[in-house]
N, C-alpha and C positions, 0 to 999 in steps of 0.2 A: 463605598468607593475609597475614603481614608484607608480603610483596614487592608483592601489588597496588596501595597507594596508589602505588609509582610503575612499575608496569610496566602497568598500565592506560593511565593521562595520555599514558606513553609509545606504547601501540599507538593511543590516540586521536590523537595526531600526526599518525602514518605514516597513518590512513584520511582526515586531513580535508586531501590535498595539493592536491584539485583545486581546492578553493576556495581555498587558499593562492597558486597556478599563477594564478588568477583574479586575485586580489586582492580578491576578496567573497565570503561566503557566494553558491551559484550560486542563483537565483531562478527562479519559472515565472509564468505570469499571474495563476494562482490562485492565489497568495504574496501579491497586492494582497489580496484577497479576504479570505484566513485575517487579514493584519494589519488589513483593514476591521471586524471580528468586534469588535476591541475600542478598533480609532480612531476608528470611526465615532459610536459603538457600532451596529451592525448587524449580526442574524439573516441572512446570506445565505439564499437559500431552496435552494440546491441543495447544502450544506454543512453539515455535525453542526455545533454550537456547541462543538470539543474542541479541535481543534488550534491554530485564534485565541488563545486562554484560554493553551495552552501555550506555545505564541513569547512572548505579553506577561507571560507570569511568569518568563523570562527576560532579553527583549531591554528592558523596561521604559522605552522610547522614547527608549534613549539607542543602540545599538546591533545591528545584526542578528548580529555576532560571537558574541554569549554565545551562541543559540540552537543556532548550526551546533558551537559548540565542547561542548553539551550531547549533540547527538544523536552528537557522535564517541566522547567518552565512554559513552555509552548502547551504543554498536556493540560496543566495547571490553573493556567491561563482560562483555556476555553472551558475547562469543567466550572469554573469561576461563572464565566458569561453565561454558560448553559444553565446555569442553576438560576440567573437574574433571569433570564428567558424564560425559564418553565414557570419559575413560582414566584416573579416578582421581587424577590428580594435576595442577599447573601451575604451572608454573617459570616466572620473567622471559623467560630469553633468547628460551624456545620461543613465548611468548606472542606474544614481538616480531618474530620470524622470522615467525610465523603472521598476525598483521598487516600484515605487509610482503606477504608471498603475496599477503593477499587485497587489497591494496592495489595490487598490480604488475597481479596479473591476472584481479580478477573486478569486478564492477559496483558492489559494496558503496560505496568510497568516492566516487563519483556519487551514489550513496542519502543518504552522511553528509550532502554536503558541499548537498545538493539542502534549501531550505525547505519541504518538502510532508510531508504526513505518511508518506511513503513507507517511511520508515526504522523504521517502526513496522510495517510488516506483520510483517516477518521477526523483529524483534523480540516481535510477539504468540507467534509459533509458538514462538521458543525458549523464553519465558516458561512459555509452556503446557508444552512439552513438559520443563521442567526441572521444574515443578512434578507434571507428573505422572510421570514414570519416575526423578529424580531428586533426587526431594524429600531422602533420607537424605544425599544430598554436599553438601548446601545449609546455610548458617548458621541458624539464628533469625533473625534481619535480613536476612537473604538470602530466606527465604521472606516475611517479610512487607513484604519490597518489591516482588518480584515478582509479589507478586498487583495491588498496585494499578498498576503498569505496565503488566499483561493489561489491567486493565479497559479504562484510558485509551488503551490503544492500538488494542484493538478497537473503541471506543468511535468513535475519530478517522476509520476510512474506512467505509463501511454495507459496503463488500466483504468487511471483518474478518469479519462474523457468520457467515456462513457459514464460512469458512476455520476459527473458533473450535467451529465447531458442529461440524464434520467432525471434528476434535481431541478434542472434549470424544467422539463415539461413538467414537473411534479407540481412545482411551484405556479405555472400559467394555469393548472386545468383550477388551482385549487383559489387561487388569489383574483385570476381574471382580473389583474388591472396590469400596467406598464410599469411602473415604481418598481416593484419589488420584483418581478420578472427582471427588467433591466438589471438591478440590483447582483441578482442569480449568474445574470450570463456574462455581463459582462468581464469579470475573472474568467471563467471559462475560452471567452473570446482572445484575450490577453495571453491564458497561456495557449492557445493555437498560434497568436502569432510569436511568442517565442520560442516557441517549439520551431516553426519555419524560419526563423529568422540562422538559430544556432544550427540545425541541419544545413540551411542554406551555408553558411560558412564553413563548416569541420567538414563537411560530409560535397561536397558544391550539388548539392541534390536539396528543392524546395519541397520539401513531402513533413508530413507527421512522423510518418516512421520510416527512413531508406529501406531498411532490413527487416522490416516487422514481418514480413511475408516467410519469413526462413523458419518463425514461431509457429504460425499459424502452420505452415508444414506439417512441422515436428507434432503437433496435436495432433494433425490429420491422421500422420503414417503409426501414431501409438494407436488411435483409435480405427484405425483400420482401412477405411474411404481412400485415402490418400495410395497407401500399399497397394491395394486392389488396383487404381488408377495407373499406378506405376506398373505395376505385373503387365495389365494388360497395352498399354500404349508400345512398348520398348518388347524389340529395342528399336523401331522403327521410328520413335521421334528424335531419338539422338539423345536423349539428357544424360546426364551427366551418371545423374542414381542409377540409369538402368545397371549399370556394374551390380548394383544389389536387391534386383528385380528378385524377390522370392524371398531375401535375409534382411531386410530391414530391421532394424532395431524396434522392439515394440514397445519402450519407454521410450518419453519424449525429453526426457533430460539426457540420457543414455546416446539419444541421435544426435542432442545437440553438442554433449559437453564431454563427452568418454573421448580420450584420447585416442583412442582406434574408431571412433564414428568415421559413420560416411563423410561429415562435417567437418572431419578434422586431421584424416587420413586418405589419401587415396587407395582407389582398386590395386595399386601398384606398390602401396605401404607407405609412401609418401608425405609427410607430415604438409598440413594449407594454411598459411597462415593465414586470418581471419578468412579460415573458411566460412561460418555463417554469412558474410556479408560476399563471396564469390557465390556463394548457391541464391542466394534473393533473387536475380532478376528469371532462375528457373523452378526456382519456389514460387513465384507469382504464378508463370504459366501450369505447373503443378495443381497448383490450390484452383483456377479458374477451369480447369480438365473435372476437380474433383468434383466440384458443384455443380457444374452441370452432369456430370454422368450419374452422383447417388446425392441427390439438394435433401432427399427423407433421411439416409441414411447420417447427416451430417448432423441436422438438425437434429436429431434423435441422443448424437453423442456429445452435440452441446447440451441438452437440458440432462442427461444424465450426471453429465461432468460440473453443471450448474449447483443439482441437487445436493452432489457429492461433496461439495464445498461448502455447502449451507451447513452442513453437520462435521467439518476440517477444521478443528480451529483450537488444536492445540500446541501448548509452548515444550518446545525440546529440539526441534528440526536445525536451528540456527544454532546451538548452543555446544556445538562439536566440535575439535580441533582440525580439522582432517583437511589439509590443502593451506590451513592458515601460514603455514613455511613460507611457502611458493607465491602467496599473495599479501596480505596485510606483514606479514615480518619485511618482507621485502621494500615494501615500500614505504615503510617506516623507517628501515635502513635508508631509503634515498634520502629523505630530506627532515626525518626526528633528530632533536638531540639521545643522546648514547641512554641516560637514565629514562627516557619515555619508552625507549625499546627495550630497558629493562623491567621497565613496571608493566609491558605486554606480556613480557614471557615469565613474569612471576604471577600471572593469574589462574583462578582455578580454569579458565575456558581451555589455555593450553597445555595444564596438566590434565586436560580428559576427566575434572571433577564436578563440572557445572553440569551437565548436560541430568546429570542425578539426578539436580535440586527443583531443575525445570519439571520432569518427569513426574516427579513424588505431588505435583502441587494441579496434576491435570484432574484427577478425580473430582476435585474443590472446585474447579474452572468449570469441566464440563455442567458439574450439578446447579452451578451460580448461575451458565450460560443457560439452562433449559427455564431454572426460575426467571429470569430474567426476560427470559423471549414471552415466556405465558403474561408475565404482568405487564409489560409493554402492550400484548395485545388486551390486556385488559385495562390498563390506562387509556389505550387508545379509544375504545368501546367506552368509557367515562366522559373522554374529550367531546366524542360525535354526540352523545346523549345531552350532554353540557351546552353543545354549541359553541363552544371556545375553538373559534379560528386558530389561533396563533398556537395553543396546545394541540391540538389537533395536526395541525403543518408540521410542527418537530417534530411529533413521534411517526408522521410518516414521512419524514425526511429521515429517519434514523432505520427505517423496516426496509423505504424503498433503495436508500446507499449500501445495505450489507445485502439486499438482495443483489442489485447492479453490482457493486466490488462478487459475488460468488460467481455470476453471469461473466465477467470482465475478465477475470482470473480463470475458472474453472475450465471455462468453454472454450476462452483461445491459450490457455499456455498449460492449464490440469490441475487439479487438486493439491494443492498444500495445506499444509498446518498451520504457515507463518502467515500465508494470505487472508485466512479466515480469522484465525488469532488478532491481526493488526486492526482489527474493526469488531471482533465479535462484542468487544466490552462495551460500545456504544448501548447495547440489548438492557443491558441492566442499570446502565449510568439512566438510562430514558423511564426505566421501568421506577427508580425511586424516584425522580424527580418529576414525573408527569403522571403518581398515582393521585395524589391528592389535588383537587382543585379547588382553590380558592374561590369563594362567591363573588370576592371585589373581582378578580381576574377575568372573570367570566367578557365573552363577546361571542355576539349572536354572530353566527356563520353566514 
């Protein structure tokens, strides 16, 4: 415990190189957006009101450094805890070697080094799972940090809740007691109600998500079910889309974000502002026509789109300058000093030279990622024979959170790179730290 104020700072270092390689924290388009939350002030309609709030009680309109050097610390942090949780013990050097690993050869410091709340998924699950199988290796301030970290971090993407939700049943089939179940959900409960509380005020609607329905769509009409519904209801029910009964867009980012979508243009050429959030309350009845008319056919293209994600989990997809003008320059115009929006537009992301470095380093990732999944499942197969409870709980808190995050992501909004990427390195953080079992460690199940 001495050693971590500086072997933490220290593994925060080694994860946040890429943005150092950069010369900026690396940024996405919805980086405008999270910093719109509080420069604007504006409720985006397709974004929790969580992770805006957290960049600005950081970066405090003087710099975006503090924030990315927060979430390397946060990485840092929990690799620290997780290493006391698996094997009892955590030394400087190992900490730093073990940062380095994950730093040389898994996705993690992409996650640090990325403004999005991505860095937070993997961070919910470890939270979760140290509170729940690991609570006795944990300080007093150690636990009750960790719960408001769960909250806020589940809280930050709507795809957390379920990931949380899988966690919190993971934890009662396997613990069957109330402690450490409490423990689990209670973050999870926390962030539902901040989640209603902040909709309830930006949005005057008490719901999880006002708009989440306009997503779920967009899945639907790429994946087919939804189009088909449309084709055939219209133009007899009157919606809005029949105008594009037959030409739907067949990507689901293409429907929601292409400046000529249905979503963002009318039949008439017409530009909508915050079309997605006019089309939800006929998204809803859309999506509720779809499931009951093809429930096989929907089901079939969420476990496809599940699967499809479980093997999506390379870095490069964020690391592009394309639109960054129109969103993050802009809003660093609002309220940066002159030299911070200098040191934006002197990095390699916006000379179009990052995206290379990302690319060049997936073969390492993908080949880390596959060892890594086999020794987890062979750690885990160690833990059951062992009968080590608490070994056991992690590494299937760690198999059952990147299944849920692929299920979360894939099924309701589609396959990316960045989604899988932000959680795949758990696979291999789990697989060194839960191979070897110590005999002291040992408890019967």
């Amino acid at each position: 415990m001495r050693a971590a104020p500086l072997a933490v700072p220290g593994g925060a270092a080694l994860l946040l190189w890429p943005a150092l390689v950069n010369g900026y924290p690396i940024v996405f388009t919805d980086t405008g957006g999270f910093l719109h939350q509080t420069l604007g002030p504006l409720m985006i309609w397709d974004k929790p009101w969580i992770y805006g709030p957290l960049l600005h009680l950081l970066h405090w309109r003087w710099t975006l450094w503090l924030p990315a050097v927060g979430q390397a610390l946060l990485a840092s942090h929990l690799v620290w805890l997780a290493a006391r949780a698996w094997r009892g013990e955590v030394r400087p050097l190992p900490h730093l070697a073990l940062c380095a690993g994950l730093a040389i050869a898994t996705t993690l410091p992409w996650s640090v080094a990325l403004l999005m709340p991505d860095i937070l998924t993997p961070a919910a699950v470890l939270a979760l799972a140290l509170l729940g199988f690991a609570a006795d290796r944990l300080g007093r301030i150690e636990r009750a940090w960790l719960g408001p970290l769960a909250a806020l971090a589940i809280a930050a993407h709507l795809s957390h809740l379920p990931v949380a939700a899988a966690l919190v049943a993971l934890t009662g089939l396997l613990t069957r007691a109330w402690r450490p179940v409490l423990r689990v959900a209670a973050p999870l409960a926390a962030a539902l109600l901040l989640l209603l509380a902040t909709n309830a005020v930006g949005h005057g609607r008490v719901g999880l998500s006002p708009h989440g329905a306009t997503f779920l769509l967009a899945r639907l009409v790429a994946d087919g079910p939804a189009a088909r519904t449309i084709a055939a209801e219209c133009p007899a029910r009157g919606w809005y889309l029949c105008a594009w009964a037959g030409r739907l867009p067949d990507d689901a980012d293409v429907f929601l974000w292409a400046p000529n979508s249905p979503v963002n243009r009318d039949a008439e050429g017409r530009p909508r502002m915050l079309g997605g959030a006019l089309l939800s309350p006929e998204a809803r009845e859309i999506v509720r026509e779809t499931l009951r008319r093809e429930p096989l056919a929907v089901a079939a293209a969420a476990l496809r789109n599940t699967l499809r994600q479980l093997v999506t989990a390379g870095v490069g997809d964020t690391l592009h300058p394309r639109d960054l003008d129109v969103t993050v320059a802009r809003r660093l115009a609002e309220g940066f000093p002159a030299a911070e929006q200098q040191r934006f537009a002197a990095g390699l992301q916006v000379a179009g030279r990052l995206e290379a470095v990302g690319v060049a380093l997936r073969p390492l990732h993908a080949a880390v990622l596959a060892l890594g999944a086999l020794g987890c499942l062979a750690a885990l197969w160690r833990a059951a024979r062992a009968r080590d409870a608490r070994r056991l709980g992690l590494m299937l808190c760690v198999l059952v959170g990147v299944t849920a995050n692929a299920a979360a992501t894939g099924a309701l909004s589609g396959p990316h790179d960045r989604y899988g990427a932000r959680i795949a390195w758990l696979l291999p953080l789990a697989a060194v730290l839960g191979w070897r079992v110590p005999g002291g460690s040992r408890r019967a199940a």
